[in-house]
C-alpha positions in Angstrom: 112.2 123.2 160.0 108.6 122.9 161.4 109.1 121.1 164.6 106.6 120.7 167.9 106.9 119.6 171.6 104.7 118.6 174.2 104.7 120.6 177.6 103.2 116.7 179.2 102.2 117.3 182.8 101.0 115.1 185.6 101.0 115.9 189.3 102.5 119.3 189.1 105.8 118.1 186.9 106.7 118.6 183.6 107.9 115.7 181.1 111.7 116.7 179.8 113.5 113.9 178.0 117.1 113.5 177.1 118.2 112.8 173.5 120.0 109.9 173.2 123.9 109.3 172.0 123.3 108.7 168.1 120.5 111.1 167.8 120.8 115.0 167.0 121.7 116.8 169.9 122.4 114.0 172.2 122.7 114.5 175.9 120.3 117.4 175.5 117.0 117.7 177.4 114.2 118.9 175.6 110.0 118.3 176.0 109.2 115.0 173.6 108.1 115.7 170.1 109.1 116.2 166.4 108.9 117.0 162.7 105.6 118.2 161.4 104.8 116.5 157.6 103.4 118.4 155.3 99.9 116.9 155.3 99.2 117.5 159.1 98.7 119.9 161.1 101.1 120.9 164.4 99.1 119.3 166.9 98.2 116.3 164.4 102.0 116.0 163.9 102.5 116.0 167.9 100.0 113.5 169.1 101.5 111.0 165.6 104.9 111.9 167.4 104.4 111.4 170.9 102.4 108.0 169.9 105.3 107.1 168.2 108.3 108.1 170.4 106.3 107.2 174.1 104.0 104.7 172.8 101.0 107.1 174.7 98.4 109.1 173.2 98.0 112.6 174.4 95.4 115.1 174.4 97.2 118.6 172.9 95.6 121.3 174.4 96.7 125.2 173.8 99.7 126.5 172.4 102.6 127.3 175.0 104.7 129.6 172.7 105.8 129.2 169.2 109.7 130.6 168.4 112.5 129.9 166.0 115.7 129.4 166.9 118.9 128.9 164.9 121.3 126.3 165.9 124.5 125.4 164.1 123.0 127.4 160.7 119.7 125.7 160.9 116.1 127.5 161.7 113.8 125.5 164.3 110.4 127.1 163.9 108.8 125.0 167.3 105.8 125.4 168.6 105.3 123.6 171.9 101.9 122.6 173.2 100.0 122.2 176.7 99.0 117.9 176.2 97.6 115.8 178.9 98.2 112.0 178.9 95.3 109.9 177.7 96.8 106.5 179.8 99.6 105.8 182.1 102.7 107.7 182.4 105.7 106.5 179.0 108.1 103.7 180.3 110.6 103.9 177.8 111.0 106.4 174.6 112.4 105.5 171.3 114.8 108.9 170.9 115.8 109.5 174.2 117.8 107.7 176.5 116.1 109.0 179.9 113.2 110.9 181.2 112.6 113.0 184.1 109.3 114.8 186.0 110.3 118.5 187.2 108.4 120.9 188.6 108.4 123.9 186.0 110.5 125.9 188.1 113.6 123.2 188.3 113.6 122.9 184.4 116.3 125.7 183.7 118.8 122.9 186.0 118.8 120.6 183.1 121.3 121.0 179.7 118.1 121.8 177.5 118.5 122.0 173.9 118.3 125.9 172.9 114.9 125.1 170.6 112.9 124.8 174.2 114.5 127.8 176.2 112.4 130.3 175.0 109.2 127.8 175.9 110.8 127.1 179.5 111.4 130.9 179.8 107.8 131.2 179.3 106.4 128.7 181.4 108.7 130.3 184.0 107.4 133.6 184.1 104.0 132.0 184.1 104.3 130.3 187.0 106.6 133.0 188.8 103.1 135.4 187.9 100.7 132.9 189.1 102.9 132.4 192.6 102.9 136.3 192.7 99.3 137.2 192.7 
């Protein structure tokens, strides 16, 4: 499955929300996002899918990391993207049931859904490089 997520970041934080009870992998934190159709491209598909689910466009800038993960038999083939809001901050979100601003270095505290690790690992040793130099 073609999915995507958006690494949204204001201030210095990163944008993690929790899926919802109901929803696939509820109670799991993960960076907002979704399904690509077949007719778009991946960062089409993520600004459609953060419009829908946070009801705010985003700017998708460059790719994070792209990685596929099984979970429970399935193949997740997500690529997460860089995405700046385009208006205020999301109030509410239509998949998950709460969202939270980190800085990049608290996000391995959260339960996050395995699909992201390998993007948080990244974004990790990113900043952990940056800090060092």
């Amino acid at each position: 499955m073609l999915v995507v997520g958006a690494v949204v970041t204001c201030a210095g934080k990163v944008l993690c929300c929790r899926r919802a009870p109901g929803k696939a992998s509820a109670g799991l934190w993960e960076f907002p996002g979704g399904k690509v159709e077949a007719d778009e491209t991946p960062e089409q598909a993520l600004a459609r899918e953060i419009q829908e689910e946070l009801g705010v466009p985003i700017l998708v800038g460059d790719l994070v990391l792209r990685a596929t993960t099984s979970v429970s038999g399935r193949e997740f083939d997500l690529s997460c993207y860089w995405a700046t809001l385009q208006k205020n901050a999301p109030a509410a979100s239509t998949d998950h049931d709460e969202m939270v601003w980190l800085p990049i270095a608290d996000l391995m505290s959260l339960d996050l859904a395995k699909p992201d690790l390998p993007a948080v690992s990244r974004l990790i040793a990113q900043e952990l490089a940056e800090t060092s130099d």
